[in-house]
Structure formats: C-alpha cells, structure tokens
C-alpha positions, 0 to 999 in steps of 0.5 A: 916303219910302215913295213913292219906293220904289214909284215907282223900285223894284218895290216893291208897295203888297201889300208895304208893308201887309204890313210896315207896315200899311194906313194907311200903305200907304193914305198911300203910294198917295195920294201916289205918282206914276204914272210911267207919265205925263209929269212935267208931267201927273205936276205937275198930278196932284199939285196936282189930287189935294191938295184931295182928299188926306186930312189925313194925307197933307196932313201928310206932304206938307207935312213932306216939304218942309219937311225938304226946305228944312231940308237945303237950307239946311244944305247952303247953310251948309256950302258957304258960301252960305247968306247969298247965299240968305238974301238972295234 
C-alpha cells in the first residue's frame, strides 16, 4: 500500500499527487500513520480517525484487509495448517 511507502521511506505525499493525482494522494495522508508516536497511540489514532474517515478510505481500509486475511489463509493452506485454523 501507497501508505506504507511514506510510512517507511522518504517518499512525500508532494510526490504521490504528482504521480498519481490528489485523490489518491488525499486517501494515502488519511490513512498514513504518523510514526513519529508510539504504536499503541498510532492504534488509537486509527480507531479514533475511522469514524471521520471519507468513505473511500473506509473502502481501502477494509479491502486492505480483507486481502490481508486472504493471503493469511493461502499461506495456512500451503503450510498444511489451515484446518487447524479453520477450527479456531
């Protein structure tokens, strides 16, 4: 994910509306963390600013993780212990 990108490098969101427009350089800076704070205020943050959030950054959100939990899954398959977590 785009936030990700300004979270861990030096990208800027100057540079992200310049490649890839200013709504999704806008949905980016909604859903960037400020890693400056401690993970626990980062958590807070988050479930603070989520019943602010625009509906599209509620919809990238939530397709977030739900392809999260699709790769988790696959990777419980290959490994053989997806039924185990199937059962949890």
């Amino acid at each position: 994910m785009l936030h990700d990108t300004v979270e861990d490098t030096q990208t800027t969101f100057v540079e992200l509306e310049e490649h890839f427009g200013a709504e999704v350089a806008g949905l980016v800076r909604e859903l960037t963390d400020d890693k400056s704070l401690e993970k626990g205020e980062r958590k807070r943050l988050q479930i603070e600013h989520a019943r602010e959030s625009s509906i599209g950054a509620k919809q990238v959100k939530s397709q977030t993780r739900s392809a999260m939990f699709g790769t988790s899954r696959s990777a419980l398959r290959q490994t053989g212990h997806y039924t185990v977590a199937a059962n949890i």
